[in-house]
Biopython code that builds the backbone (N, CA, C, O; Angstrom):
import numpy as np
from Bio.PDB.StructureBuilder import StructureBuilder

atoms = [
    (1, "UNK", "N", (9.847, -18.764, 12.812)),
    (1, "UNK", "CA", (9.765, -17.739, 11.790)),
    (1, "UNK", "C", (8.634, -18.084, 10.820)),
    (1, "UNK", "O", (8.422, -19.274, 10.585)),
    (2, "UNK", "N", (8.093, -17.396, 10.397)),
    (2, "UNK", "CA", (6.727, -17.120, 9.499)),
    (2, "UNK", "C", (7.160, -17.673, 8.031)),
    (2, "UNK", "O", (8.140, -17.350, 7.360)),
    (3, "UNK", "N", (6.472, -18.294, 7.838)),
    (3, "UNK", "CA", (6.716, -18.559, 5.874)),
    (3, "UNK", "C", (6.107, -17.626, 4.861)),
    (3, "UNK", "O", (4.913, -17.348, 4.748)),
    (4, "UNK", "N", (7.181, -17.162, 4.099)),
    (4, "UNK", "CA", (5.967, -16.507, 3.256)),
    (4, "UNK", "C", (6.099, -16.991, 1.657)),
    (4, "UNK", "O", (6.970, -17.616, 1.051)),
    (5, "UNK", "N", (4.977, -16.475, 1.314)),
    (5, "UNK", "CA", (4.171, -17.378, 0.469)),
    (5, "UNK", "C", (4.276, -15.749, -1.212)),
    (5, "UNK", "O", (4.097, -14.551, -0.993)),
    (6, "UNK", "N", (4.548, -16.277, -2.410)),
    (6, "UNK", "CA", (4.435, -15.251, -3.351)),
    (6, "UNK", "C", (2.810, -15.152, -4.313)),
    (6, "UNK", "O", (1.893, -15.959, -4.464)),
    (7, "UNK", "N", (2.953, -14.322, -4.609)),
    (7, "UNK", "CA", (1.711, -14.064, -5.042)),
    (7, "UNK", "C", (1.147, -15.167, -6.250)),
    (7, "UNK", "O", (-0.034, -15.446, -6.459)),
    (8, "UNK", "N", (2.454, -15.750, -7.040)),
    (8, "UNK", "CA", (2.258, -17.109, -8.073)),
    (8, "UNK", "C", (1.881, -17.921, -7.113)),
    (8, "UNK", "O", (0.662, -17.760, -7.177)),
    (9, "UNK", "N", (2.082, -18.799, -6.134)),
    (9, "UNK", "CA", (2.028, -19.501, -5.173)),
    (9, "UNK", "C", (0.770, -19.477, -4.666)),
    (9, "UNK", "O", (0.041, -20.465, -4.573)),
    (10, "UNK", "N", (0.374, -17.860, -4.184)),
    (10, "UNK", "CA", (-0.969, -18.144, -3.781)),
    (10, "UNK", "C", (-2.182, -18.338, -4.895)),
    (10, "UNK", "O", (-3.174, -19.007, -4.606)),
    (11, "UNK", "N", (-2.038, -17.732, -6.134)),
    (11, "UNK", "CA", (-2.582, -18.353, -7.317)),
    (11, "UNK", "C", (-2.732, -18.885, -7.591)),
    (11, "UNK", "O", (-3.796, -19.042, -8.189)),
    (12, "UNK", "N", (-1.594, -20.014, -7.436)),
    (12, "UNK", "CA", (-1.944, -21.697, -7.992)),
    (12, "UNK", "C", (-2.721, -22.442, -7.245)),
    (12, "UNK", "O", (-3.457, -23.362, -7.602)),
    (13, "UNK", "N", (-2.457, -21.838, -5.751)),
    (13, "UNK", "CA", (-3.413, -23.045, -4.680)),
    (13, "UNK", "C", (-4.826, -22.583, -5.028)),
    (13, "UNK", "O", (-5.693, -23.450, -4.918)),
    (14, "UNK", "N", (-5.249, -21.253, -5.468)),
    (14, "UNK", "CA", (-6.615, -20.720, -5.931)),
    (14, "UNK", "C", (-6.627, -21.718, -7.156)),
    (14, "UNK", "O", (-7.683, -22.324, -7.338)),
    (15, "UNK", "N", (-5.963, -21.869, -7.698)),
    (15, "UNK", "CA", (-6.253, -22.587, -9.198)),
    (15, "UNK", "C", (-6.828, -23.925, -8.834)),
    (15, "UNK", "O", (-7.834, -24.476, -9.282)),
    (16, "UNK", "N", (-5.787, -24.415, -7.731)),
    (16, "UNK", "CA", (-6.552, -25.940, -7.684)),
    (16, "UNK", "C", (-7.543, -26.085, -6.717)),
    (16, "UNK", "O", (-7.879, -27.245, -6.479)),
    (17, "UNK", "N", (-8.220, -24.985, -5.959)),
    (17, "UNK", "CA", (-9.227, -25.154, -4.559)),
    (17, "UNK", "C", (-9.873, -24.835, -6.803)),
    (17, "UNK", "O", (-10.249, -25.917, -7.254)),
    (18, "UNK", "N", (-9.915, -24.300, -7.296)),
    (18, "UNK", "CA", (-11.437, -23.933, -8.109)),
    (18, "UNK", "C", (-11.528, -25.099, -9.011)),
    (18, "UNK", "O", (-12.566, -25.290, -9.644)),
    (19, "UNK", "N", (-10.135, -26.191, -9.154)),
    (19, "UNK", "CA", (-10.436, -27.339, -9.853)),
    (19, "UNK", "C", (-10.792, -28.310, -9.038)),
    (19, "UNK", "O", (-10.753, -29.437, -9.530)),
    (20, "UNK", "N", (-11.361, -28.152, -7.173)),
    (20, "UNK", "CA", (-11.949, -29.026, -7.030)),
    (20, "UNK", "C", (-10.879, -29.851, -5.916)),
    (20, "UNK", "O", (-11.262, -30.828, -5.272)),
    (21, "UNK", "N", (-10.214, -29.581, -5.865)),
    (21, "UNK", "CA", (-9.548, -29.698, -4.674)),
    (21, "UNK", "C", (-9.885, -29.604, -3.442)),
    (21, "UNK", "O", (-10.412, -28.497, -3.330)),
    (22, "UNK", "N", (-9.883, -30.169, -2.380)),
    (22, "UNK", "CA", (-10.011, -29.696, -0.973)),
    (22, "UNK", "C", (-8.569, -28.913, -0.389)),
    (22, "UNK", "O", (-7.384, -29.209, -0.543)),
    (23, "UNK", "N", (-8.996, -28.191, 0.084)),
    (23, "UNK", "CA", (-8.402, -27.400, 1.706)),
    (23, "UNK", "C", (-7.132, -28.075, 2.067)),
    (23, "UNK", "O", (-5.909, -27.979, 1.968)),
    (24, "UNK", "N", (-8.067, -28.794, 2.530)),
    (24, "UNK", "CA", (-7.402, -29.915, 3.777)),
    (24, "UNK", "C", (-6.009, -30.245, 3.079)),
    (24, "UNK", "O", (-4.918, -30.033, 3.609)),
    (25, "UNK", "N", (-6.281, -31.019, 1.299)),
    (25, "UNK", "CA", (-6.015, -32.081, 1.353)),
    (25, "UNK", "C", (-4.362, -30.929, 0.536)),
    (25, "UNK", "O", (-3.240, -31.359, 0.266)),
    (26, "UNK", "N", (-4.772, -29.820, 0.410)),
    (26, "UNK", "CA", (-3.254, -28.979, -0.334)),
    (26, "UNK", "C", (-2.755, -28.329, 1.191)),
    (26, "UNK", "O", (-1.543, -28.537, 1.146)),
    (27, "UNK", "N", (-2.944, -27.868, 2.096)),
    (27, "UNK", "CA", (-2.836, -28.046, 3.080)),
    (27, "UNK", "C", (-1.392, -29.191, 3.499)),
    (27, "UNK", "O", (-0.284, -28.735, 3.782)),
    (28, "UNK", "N", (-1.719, -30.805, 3.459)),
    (28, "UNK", "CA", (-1.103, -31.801, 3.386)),
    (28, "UNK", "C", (0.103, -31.555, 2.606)),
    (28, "UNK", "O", (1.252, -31.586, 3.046)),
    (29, "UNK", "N", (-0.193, -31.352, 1.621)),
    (29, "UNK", "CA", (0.544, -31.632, 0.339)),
    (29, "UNK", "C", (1.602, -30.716, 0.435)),
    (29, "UNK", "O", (2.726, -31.105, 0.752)),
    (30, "UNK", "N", (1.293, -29.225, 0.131)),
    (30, "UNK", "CA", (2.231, -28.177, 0.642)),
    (30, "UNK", "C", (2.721, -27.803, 1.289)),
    (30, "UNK", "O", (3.671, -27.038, 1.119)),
    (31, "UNK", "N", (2.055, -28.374, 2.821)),
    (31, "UNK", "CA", (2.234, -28.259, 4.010)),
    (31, "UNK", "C", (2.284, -26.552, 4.126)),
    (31, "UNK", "O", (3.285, -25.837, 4.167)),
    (32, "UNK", "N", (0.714, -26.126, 4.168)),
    (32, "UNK", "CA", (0.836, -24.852, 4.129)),
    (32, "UNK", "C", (-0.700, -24.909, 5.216)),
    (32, "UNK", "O", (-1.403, -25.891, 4.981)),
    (33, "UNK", "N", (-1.236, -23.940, 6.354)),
    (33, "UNK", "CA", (-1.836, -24.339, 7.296)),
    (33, "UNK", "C", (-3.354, -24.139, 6.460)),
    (33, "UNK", "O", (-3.767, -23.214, 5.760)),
    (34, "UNK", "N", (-3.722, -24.917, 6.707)),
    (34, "UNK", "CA", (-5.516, -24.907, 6.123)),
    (34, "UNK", "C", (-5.978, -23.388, 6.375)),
    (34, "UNK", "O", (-6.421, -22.774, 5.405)),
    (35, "UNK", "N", (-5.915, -22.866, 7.386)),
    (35, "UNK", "CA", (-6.466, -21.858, 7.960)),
    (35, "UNK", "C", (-5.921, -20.456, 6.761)),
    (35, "UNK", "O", (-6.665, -19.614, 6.258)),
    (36, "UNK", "N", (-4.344, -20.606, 6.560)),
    (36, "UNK", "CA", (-4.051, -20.231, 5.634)),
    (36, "UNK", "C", (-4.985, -19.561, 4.294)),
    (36, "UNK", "O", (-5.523, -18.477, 4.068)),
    (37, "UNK", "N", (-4.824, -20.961, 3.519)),
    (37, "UNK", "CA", (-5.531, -21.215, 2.409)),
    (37, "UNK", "C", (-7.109, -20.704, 2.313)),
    (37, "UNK", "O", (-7.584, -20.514, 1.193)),
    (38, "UNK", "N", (-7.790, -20.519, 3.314)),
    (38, "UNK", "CA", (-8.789, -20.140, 3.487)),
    (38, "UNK", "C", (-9.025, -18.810, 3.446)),
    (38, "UNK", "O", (-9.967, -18.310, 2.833)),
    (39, "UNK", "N", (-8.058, -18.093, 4.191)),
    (39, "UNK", "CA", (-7.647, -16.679, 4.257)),
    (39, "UNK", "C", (-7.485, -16.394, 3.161)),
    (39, "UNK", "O", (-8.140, -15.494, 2.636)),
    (40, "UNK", "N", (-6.542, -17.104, 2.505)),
    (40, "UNK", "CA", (-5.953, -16.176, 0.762)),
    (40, "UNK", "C", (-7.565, -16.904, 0.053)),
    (40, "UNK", "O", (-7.815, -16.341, -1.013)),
    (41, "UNK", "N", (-8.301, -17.647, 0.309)),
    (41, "UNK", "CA", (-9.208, -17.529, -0.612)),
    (41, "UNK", "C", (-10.535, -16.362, -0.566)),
    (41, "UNK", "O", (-11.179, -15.818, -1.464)),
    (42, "UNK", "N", (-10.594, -16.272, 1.102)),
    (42, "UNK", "CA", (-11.286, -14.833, 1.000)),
    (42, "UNK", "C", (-11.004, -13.871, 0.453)),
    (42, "UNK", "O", (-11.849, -13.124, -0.039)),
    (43, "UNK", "N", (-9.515, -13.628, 0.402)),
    (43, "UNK", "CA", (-9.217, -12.467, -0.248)),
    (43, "UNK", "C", (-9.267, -12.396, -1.943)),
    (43, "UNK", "O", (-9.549, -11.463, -2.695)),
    (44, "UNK", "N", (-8.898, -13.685, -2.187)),
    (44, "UNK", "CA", (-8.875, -14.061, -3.804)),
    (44, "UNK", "C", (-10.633, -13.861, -4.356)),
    (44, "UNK", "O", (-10.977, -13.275, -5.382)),
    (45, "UNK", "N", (-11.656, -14.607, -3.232)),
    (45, "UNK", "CA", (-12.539, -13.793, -3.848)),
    (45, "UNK", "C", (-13.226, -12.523, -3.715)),
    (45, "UNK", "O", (-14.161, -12.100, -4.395)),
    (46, "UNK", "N", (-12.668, -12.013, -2.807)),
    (46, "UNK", "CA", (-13.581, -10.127, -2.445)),
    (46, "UNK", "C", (-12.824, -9.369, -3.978)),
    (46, "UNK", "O", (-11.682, -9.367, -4.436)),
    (47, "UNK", "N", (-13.994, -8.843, -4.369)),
    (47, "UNK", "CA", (-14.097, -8.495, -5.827)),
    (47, "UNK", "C", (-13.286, -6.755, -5.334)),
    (47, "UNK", "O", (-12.380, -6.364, -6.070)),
    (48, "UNK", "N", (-13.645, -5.970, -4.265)),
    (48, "UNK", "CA", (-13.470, -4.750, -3.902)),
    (48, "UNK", "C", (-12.102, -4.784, -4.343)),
    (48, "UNK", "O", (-11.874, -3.988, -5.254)),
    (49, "UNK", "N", (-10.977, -5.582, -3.900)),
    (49, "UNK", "CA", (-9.700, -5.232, -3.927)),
    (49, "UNK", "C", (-8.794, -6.508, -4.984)),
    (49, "UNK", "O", (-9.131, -7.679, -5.158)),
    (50, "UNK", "N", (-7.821, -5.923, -5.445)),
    (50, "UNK", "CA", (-6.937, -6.898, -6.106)),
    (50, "UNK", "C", (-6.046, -7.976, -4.918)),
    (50, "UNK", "O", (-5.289, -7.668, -3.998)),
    (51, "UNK", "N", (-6.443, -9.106, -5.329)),
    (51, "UNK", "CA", (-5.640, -10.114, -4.159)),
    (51, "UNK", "C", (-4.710, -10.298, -4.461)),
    (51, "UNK", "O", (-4.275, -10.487, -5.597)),
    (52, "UNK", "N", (-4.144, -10.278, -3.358)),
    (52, "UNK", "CA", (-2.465, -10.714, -2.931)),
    (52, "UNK", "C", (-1.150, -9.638, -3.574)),
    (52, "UNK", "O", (-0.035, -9.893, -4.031)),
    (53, "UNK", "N", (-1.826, -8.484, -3.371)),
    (53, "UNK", "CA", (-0.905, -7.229, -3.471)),
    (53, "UNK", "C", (0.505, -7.598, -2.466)),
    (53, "UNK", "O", (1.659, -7.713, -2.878)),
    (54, "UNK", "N", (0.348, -7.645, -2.001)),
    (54, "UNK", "CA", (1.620, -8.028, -0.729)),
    (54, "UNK", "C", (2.021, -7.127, -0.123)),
    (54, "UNK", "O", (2.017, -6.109, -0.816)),
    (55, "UNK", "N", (2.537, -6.909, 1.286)),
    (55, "UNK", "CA", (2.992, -5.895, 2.472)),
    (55, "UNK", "C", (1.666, -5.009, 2.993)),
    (55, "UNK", "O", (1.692, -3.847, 3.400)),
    (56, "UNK", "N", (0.502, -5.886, 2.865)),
    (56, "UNK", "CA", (-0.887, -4.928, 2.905)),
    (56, "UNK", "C", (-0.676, -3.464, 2.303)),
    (56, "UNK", "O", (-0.890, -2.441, 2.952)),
    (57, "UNK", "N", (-0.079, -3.499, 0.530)),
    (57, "UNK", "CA", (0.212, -2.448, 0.091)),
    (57, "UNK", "C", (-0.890, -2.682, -1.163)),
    (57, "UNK", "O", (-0.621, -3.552, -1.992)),
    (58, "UNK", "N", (-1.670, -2.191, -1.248)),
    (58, "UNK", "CA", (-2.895, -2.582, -2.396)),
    (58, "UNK", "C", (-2.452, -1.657, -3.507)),
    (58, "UNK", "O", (-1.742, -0.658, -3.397)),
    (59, "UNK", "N", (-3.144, -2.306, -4.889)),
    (59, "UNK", "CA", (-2.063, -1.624, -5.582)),
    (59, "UNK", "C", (-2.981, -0.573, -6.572)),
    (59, "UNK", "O", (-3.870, -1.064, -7.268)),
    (60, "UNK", "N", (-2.773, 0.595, -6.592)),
    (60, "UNK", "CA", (-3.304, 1.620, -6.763)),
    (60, "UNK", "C", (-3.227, 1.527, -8.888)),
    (60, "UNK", "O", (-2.429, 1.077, -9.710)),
    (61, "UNK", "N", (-4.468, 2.196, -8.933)),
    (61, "UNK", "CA", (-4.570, 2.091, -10.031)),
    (61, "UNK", "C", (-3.518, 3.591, -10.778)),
    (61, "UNK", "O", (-2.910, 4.383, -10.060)),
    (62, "UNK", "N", (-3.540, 3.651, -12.134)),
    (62, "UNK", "CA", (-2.803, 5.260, -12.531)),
    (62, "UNK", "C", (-3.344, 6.431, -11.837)),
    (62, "UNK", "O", (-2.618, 7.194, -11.200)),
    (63, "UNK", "N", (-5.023, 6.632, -11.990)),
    (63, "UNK", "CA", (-5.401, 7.667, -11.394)),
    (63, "UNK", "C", (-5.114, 7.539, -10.247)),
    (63, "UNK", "O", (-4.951, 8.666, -9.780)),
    (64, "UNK", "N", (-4.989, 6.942, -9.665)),
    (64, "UNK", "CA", (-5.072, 6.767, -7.716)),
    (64, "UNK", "C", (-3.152, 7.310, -7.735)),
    (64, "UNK", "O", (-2.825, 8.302, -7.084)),
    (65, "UNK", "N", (-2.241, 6.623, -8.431)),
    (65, "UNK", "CA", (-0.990, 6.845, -8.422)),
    (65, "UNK", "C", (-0.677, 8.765, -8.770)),
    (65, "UNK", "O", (0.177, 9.450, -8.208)),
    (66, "UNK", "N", (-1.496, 9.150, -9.653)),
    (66, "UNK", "CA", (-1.143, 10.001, -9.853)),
    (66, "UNK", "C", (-1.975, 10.847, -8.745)),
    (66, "UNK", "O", (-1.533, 11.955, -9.051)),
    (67, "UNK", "N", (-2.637, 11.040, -7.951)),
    (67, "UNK", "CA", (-3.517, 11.535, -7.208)),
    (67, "UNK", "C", (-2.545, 11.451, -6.246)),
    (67, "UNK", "O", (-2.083, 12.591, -6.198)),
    (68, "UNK", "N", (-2.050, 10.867, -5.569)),
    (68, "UNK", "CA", (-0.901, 10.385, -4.310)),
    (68, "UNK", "C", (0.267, 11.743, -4.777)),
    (68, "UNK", "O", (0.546, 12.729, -4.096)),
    (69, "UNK", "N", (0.668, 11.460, -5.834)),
    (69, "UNK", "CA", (2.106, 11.836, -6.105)),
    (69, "UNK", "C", (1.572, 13.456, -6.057)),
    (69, "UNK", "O", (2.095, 14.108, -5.154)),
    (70, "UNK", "N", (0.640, 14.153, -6.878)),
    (70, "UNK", "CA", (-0.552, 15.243, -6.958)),
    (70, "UNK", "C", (-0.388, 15.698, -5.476)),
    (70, "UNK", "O", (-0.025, 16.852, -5.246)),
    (71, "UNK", "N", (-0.645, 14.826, -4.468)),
    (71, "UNK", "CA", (-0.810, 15.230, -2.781)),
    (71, "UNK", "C", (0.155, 15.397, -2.607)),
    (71, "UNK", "O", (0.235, 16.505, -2.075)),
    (72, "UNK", "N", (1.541, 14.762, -2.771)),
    (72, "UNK", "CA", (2.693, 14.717, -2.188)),
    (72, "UNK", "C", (3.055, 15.963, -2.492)),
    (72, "UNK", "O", (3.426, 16.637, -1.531)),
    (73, "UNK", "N", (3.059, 16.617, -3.838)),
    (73, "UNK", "CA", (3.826, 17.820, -4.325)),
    (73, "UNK", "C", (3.365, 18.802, -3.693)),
    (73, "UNK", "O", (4.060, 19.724, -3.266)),
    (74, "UNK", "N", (1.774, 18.678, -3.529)),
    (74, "UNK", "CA", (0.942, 19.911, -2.937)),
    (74, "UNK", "C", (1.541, 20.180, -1.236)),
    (74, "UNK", "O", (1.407, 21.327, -0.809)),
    (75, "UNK", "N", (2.097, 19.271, -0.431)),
    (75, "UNK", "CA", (2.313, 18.971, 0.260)),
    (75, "UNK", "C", (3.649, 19.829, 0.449)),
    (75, "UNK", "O", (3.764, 20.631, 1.376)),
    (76, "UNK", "N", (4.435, 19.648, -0.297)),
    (76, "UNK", "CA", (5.856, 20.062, -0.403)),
    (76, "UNK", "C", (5.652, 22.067, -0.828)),
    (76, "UNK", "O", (6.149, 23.003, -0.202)),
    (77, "UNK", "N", (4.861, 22.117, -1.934)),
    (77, "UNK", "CA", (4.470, 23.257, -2.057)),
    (77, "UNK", "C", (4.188, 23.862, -1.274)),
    (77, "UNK", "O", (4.708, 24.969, -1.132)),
    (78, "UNK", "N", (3.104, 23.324, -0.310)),
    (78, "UNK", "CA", (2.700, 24.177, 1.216)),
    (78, "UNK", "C", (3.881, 24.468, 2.033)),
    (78, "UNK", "O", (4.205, 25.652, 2.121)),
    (79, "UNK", "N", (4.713, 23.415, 2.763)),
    (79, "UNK", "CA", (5.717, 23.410, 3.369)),
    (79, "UNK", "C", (6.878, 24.889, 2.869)),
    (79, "UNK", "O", (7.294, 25.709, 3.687)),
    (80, "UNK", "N", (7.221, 24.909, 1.293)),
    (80, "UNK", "CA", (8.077, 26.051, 0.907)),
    (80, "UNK", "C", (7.528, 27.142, 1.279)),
    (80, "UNK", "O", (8.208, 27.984, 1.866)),
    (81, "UNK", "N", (6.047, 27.371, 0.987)),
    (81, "UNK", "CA", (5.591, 28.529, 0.922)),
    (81, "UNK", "C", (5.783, 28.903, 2.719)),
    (81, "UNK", "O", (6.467, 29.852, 3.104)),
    (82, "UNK", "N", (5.144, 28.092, 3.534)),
    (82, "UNK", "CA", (5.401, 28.222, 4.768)),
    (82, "UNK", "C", (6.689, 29.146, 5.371)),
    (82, "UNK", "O", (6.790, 30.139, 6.091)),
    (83, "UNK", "N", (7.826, 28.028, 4.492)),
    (83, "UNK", "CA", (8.904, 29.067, 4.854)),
    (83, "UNK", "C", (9.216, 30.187, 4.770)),
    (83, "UNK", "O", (9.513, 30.986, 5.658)),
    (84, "UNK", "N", (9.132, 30.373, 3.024)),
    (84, "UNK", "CA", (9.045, 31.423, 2.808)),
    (84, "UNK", "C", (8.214, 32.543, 3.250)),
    (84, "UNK", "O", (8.631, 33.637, 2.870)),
    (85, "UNK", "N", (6.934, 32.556, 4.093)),
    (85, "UNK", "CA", (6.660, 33.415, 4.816)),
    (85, "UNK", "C", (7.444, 33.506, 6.308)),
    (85, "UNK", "O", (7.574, 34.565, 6.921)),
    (86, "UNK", "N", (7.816, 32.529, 6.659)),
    (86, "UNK", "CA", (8.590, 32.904, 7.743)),
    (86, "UNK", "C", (9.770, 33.533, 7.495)),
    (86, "UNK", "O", (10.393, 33.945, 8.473)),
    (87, "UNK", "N", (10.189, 33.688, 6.475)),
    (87, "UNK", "CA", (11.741, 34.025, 6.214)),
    (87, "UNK", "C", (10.992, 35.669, 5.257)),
    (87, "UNK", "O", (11.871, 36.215, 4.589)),
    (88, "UNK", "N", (10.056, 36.145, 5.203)),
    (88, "UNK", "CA", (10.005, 37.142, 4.864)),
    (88, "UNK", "C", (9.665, 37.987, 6.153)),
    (88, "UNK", "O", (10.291, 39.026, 6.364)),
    (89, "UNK", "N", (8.742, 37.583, 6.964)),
    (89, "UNK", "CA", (8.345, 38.047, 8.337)),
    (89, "UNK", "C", (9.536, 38.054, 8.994)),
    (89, "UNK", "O", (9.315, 38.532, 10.107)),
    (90, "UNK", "N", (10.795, 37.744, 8.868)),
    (90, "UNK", "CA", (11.913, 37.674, 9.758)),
    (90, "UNK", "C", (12.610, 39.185, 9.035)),
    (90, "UNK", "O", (12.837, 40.339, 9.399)),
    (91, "UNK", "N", (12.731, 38.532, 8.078)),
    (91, "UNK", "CA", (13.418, 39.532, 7.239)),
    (91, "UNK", "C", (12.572, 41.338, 7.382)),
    (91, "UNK", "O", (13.161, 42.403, 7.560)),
    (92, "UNK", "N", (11.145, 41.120, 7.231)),
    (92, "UNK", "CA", (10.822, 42.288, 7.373)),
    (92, "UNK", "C", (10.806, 43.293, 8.680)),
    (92, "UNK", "O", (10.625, 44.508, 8.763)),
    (93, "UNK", "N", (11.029, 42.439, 9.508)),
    (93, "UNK", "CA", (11.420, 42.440, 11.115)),
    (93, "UNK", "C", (12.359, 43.138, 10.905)),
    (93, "UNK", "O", (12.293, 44.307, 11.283)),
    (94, "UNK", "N", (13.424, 42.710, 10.302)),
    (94, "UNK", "CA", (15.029, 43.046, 10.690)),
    (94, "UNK", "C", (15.446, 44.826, 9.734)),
    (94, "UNK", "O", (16.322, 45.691, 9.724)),
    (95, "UNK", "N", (13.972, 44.462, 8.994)),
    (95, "UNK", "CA", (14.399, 45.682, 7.745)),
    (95, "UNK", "C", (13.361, 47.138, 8.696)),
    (95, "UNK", "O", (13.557, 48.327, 8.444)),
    (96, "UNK", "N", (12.557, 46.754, 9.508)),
    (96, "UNK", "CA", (11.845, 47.991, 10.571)),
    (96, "UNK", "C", (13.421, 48.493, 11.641)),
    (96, "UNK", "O", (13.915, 49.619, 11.694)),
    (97, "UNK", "N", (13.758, 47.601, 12.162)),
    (97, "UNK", "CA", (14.577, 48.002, 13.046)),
    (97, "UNK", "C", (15.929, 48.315, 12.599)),
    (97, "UNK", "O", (16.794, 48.454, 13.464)),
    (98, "UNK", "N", (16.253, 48.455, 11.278)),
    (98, "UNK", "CA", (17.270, 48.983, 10.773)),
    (98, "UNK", "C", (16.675, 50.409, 10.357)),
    (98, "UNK", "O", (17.436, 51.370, 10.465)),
    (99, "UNK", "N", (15.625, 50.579, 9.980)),
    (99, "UNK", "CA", (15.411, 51.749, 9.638)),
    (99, "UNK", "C", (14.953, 52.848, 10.681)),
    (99, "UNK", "O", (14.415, 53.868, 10.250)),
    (100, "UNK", "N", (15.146, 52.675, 12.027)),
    (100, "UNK", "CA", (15.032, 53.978, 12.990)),
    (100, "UNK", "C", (16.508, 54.011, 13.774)),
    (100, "UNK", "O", (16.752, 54.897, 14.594)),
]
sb = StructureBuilder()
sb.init_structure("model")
sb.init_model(0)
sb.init_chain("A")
sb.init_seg("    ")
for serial, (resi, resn, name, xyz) in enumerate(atoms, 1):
    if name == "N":
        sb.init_residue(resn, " ", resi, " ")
    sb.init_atom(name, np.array(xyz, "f"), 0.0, 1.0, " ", f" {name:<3s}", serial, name[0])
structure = sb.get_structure()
């Protein structure tokens, strides 16, 4: 089974690779795989994204949050309206053939 690691956790090992630490030698210590540590430091430094969001769920700023939620409704809006034309086209169906 996989270890997982919290976002304080991966912070601190960033704290001590930037005080000069080796890899290798927290690796040892933590017993956490070098290869690891290397990984969360690429990510700790790519400036594009906030590191160590967790569940590869990056974490959206307000505008971005409200833009999502904005889609979702529009989304739901389409879907009613949808119906509601089908349920008027049914209905207007049923209101021709009552009337001859």
């Amino acid at each position: 089974m996989r270890k997982k690691y919290d976002k304080d956790f991966k912070l601190m090992m960033m704290k001590l690779l930037e005080s000069g630490q080796k890899a290798s030698k927290l690796s040892e210590e933590y017993d956490v795989n070098v290869q690891m540590i290397y990984r969360w430091k690429r990510e700790y430094k790519n400036t594009n994204r906030p590191a160590f969001t967790g569940n590869g769920n990056i974490a959206l700023t307000p505008e971005q949050e409200e833009i999502a939620r904005l889609k979702k409704e529009l989304k739901e809006a389409q879907m009613e309206r949808d119906i509601l034309k089908k349920a008027v086209s049914i209905f207007s169906k049923n209101d021709k053939k009552s009337s001859f």
